[in-house]
N, C-alpha and C positions, 0 to 999 in steps of 0.2 A: 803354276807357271814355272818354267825350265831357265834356269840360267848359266851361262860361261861356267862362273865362277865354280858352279857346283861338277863340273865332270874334268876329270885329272888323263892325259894321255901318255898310256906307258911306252916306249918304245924296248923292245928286249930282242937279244939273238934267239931265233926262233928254236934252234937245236939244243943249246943250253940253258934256254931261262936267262943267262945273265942280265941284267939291267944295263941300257946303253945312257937314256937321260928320256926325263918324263918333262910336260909342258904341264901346265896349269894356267888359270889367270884368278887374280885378286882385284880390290878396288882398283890397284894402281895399273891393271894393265897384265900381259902374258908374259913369263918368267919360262925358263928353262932350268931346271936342276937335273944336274948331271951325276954320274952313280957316286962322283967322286965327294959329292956333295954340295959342290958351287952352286951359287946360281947366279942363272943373267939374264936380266932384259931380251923380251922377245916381241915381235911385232906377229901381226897375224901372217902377214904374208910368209913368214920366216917358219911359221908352225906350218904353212898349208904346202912349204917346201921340202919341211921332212917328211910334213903326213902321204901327200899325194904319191910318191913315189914306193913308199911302203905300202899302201893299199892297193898300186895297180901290179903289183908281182914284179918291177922291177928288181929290187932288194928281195931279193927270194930265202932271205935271211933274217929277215925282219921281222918281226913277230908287232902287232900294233894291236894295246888294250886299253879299253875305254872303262875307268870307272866315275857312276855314280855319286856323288857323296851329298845329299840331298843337306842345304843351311837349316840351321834350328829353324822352326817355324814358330811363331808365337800362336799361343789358343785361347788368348784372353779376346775374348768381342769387342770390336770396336766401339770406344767411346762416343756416346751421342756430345754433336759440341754442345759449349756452354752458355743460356740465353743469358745477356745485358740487359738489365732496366735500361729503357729509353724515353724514361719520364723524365723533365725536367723540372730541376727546383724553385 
């Protein structure tokens, strides 16, 4: 199963590569880190206000890349639970 957390959005100037600022999200929610290195609280709506206008060619400048970064995955088998004696004494 695919989560937020796992895919990072870079935005860059298309001609030079440069880094403008990338979105991510963690437990606490979508963050913006910018090339300068800040970062700041972001809402969704606020990532769909950069992403969308970089996707339809408005920003014909924009360059917009999606990474991957898939969470450790555990490989240990889930534990069967544990039965209680329910004799009484």
């Amino acid at each position: 199963m695919l989560h937020n957390t796992e895919f990072r959005i870079t935005f860059s100037n298309a001609n030079t590569g440069r880094l403008y600022y990338r979105f991510a999200k963690n437990a606490s929610g979508w963050y913006q880190k910018t090339a300068a290195g800040n970062r700041h609280k972001a809402t969704a709506e606020q990532v769909l206000n950069h992403l969308l206008p970089a996707l339809s060619g408005i920003k014909p400048n924009a360059k917009v890349t999606v990474d991957y970064r898939p969470a450790a995955r555990s490989t240990k088998p889930a534990s069967k639970p544990s039965r209680r004696s329910t004799t009484k004494p």
